[in-house]
Each structure stands twice: as C-alpha cells, then as structure tokens.
C-alpha positions in Angstrom: 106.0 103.9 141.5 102.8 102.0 140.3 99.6 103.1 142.7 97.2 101.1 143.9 93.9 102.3 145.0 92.0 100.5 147.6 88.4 100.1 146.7 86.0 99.4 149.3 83.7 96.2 148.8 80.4 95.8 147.4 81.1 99.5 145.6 79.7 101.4 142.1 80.6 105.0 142.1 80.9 107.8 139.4 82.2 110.6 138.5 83.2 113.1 135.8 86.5 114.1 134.9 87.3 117.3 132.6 91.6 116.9 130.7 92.3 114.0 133.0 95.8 113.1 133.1 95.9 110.2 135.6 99.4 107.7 136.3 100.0 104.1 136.4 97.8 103.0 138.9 95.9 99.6 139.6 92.3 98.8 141.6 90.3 95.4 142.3 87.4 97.1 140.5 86.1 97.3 136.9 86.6 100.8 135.6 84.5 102.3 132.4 85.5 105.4 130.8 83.3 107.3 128.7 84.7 110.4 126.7 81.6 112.7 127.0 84.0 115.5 124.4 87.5 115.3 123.3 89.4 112.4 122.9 92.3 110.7 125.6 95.0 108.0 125.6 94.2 105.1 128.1 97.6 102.5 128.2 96.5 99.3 129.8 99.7 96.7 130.5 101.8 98.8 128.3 99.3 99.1 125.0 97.5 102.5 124.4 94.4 102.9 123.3 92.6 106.2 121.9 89.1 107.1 122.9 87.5 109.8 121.1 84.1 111.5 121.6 81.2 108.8 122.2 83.6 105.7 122.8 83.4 103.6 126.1 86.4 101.9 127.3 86.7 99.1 129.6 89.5 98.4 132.0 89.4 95.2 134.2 90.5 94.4 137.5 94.1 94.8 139.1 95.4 95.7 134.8 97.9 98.5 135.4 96.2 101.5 133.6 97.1 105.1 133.0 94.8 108.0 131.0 96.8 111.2 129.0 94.4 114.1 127.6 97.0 115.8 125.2 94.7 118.5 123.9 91.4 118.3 126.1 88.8 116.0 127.0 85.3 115.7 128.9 84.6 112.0 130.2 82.1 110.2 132.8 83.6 107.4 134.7 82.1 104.2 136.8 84.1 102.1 138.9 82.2 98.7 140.3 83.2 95.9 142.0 83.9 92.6 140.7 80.8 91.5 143.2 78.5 93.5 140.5 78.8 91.4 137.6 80.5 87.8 138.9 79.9 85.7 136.1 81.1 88.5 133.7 84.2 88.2 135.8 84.6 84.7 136.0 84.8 84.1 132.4 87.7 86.9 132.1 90.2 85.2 134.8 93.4 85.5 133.5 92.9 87.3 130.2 92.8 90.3 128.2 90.5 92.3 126.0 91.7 92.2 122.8 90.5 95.5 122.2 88.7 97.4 125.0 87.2 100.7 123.1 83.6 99.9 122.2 80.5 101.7 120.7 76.7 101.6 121.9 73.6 102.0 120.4 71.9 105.3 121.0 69.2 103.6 123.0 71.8 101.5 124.8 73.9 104.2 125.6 71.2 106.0 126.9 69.7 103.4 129.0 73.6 102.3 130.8 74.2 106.7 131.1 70.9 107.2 132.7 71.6 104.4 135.5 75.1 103.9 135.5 75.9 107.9 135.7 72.8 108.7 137.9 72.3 109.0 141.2 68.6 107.7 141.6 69.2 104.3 140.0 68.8 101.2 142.5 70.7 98.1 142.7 68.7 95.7 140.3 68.9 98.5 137.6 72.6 99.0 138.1 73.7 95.2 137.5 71.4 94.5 134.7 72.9 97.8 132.9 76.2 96.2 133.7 75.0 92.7 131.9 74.1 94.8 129.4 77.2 97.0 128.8 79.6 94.1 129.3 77.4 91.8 126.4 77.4 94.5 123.8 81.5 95.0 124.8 81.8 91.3 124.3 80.0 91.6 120.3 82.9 93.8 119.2 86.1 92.0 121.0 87.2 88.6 122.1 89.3 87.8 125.3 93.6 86.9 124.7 95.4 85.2 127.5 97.1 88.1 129.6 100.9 88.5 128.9 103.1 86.7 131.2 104.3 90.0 134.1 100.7 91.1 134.3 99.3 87.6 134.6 101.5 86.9 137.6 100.5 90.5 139.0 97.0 89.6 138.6 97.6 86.1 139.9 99.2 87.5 142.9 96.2 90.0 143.9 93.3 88.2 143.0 95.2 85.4 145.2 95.0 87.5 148.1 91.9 88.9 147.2 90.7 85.3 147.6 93.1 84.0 150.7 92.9 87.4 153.0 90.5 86.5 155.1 92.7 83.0 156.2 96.1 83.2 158.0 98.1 83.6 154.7 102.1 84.9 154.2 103.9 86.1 151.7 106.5 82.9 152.1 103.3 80.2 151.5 102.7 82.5 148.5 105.7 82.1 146.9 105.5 78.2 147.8 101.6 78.5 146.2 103.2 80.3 142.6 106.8 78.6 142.8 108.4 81.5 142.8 111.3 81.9 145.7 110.8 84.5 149.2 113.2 87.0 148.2 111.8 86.7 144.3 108.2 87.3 144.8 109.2 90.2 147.6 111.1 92.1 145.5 108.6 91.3 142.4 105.9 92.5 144.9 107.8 95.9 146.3 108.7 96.7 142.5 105.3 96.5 140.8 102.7 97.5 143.5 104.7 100.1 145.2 104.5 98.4 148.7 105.2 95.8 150.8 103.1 92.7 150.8 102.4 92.6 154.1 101.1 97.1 154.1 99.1 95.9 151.3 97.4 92.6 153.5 96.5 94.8 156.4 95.1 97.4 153.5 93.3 94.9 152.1 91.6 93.6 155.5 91.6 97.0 157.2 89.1 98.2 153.7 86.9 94.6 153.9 86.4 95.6 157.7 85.4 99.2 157.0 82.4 97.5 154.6 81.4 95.6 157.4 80.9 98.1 159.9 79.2 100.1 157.9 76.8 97.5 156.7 77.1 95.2 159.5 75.9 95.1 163.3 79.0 92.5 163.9 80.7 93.2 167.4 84.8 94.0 166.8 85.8 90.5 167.5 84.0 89.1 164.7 84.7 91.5 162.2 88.4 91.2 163.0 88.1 87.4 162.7 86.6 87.6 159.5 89.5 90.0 158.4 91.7 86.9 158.9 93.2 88.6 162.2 93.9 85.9 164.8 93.5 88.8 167.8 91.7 91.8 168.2 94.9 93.4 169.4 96.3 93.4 165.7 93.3 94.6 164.2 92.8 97.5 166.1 96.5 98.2 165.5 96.0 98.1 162.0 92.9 99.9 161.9 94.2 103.0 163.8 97.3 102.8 161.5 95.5 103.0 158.2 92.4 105.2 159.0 93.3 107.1 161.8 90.5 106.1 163.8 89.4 103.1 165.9 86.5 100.8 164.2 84.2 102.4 166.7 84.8 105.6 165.8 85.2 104.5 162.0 81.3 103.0 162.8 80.1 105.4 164.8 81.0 108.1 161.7 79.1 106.4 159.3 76.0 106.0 161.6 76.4 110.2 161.8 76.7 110.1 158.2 73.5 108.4 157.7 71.0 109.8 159.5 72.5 113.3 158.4 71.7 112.3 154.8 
C-alpha cells in the first residue's frame, strides 16, 4: 500500500536520518536528501537513483518515492512546501527531472547546510537558499514530461490540492479528467492507499490545523475556508482525524508557544 503523508501548509522542516530504509510513500512537499556518509538507493516513479557521500537529491511533489541503505548511510533531509519556492514549482508542472542527483560547490553547499539544516535561519534566508539550491540543480539536469500513471496521479492531487477548498466530488473529478466514477475510484483506492473522500477531509482537516495555529479566525470561518458547507461536518472531521476538537487543537498550540 503506497503511503501518503500529510504535510501541514506553509512548512520547511529537517532532520537527520542514520541506514534509512523508508517505503513507497508520496507528500505535497519538496523533499531534499543529502547523504552526509555512505551511500543509499532513492526509486522515484519506478527509476532508482544512487546517492553516495556528498550528493543532494531532489524529489518533487506528490512523485511516489522510496530510499534503501544496503550497507549504511548518514543523510540530512528538508522537506518544504511548494509555497517556499512557487515559481520553481510552476515551471516543473507535470514533469520530471531527468536526473535528480546533483553536486554543490563547497561554498554553496555550505551556505544551503548552514540555513537549510539549521535551526536559527529565518524565513528570507530559507527561500533564497532554496532559489539557490533549485538553480544550481537546474545547471546539471533538464525537466522530461512525467510518464503517463504518475502524470495522472499528480494530476489528480495537485487537482485537489487546488479545488479542496470549493464543494468538489470525486464524480465532477472524473467528469474534470474524462475518466469514468468507478475508474478513477478504484485508480484512487489502488495508488494512494485510501479513499478519495478520507483523503479530502485529510487534506482540509491539515489546511485548518495551519490556520488555527497561525490564524485568530473564529471556527465558522476556518471551516468555510476548508470548503465545508457547515460547521457540523467540520468538527466531525476534525475530531475524527486529530482526536481533538479545533479548540482544543488551538488551544494546544497556544500552550505550545508560550512554553517555548
């Protein structure tokens, strides 16, 4: 079963990994690997790619994408949003890297590792690093029109990554891509792992976490601009996903901050 992670909005986070071994999986963010030691196999739609010591790798949005350490690695990776870099992201709709592995100067990698793989760095810092990593990426590979499967999946998401928000089914979808119901359901269930409908509410239920924790919006309005038609639904949703009602979702990340 493919996985898909649900990454909030607005988001850049890293981490390190030591012999990651990670399955299929898919995310609406950027992802950039960075094998710190060792080498690892990343397969993205079905073509592998080896990364050895001082390699970066990027992996764009919603591409199905797995990572195998046979013998041992050390790596630092960066998620971020789509938001971060939206010109970059525009120009890549619908294709492929050609070849995703890519080298950096010493100073450049030591500029993108000291704010992309630091805590301290603010937001201005963080998006031109990411101009600058996805410039010197675009030097040393060209894009290729995705292969037909993934294009469709990637279609598909970054459709309701664009349509959530409105009152959108997954019959008007299949009307939208000319596909039939029962085609595009199954097609949906077979190569996300859910149903379209648990991954809407996912999708809405994650957008609404954002804005409570960055917005003073009442309940009403952030469940409006989730694209739900009644309060009653969102909360519904909300409990059924978190565990927790919005206010108490809210009132966490309030407690949060002023324990930081």
């Amino acid at each position: 079963m493919l996985i898909y992670e649900a990454q909030h909005f607005d988001l850049i986070r890293h981490f390190e990994t030591t012999d990651l071994n990670f399955p299929s999986h898919l995310h609406r963010c950027f992802e950039l690997v960075f094998v710190v030691d060792g080498e690892m196999e990343v397969i993205i739609s079905q073509r592998c790619f080896h990364l050895k010591t001082g390699q970066f790798l990027l992996i764009l949005p919603y591409e199905i994408h797995s990572v195998i350490t046979n013998s041992q690695s050390r790596a630092k990776i960066c998620i971020f949003s789509p938001d971060y870099v939206p010109t970059f992201q525009k120009m890549i709709e619908k294709s492929s890297l050609e070849n995703p592995v890519f080298n950096l100067s010493l100073e450049a990698k030591t500029l993108i590792s000291n704010v992309l793989f630091s805590v301290n760095s603010n937001l201005l810092d963080q998006k031109a690093s990411l101009y600058l990593l996805v410039s010197e990426l675009m030097r040393q590979t060209t894009l290729i029109k995705a292969q037909k499967e993934p294009e469709l999946l990637h279609s598909i998401l970054t459709y309701i990554q664009d349509h959530f928000t409105e009152s959108i089914s997954l019959n008007s979808m299949a009307n939208t891509f000319g596909y039939s119901y029962h085609y595009l359901s199954k097609y949906f269930n077979v190569n996300v792992g859910t149903s379209f409908v648990d991954f809407l509410n996912e999708t809405r239920i994650n957008y609404a976490c954002y804005l409570l924790s960055t917005t003073e919006k009442n309940m009403t309005e952030i469940a409006y601009l989730c694209g739900y038609e009644n309060i009653r639904s969102f909360n519904r949703n909300f409990v059924k996903i978190k565990l927790c009602t919005p206010k108490e979702y809210r009132d966490t990340q309030i407690s949060m901050f002023f324990d930081m």
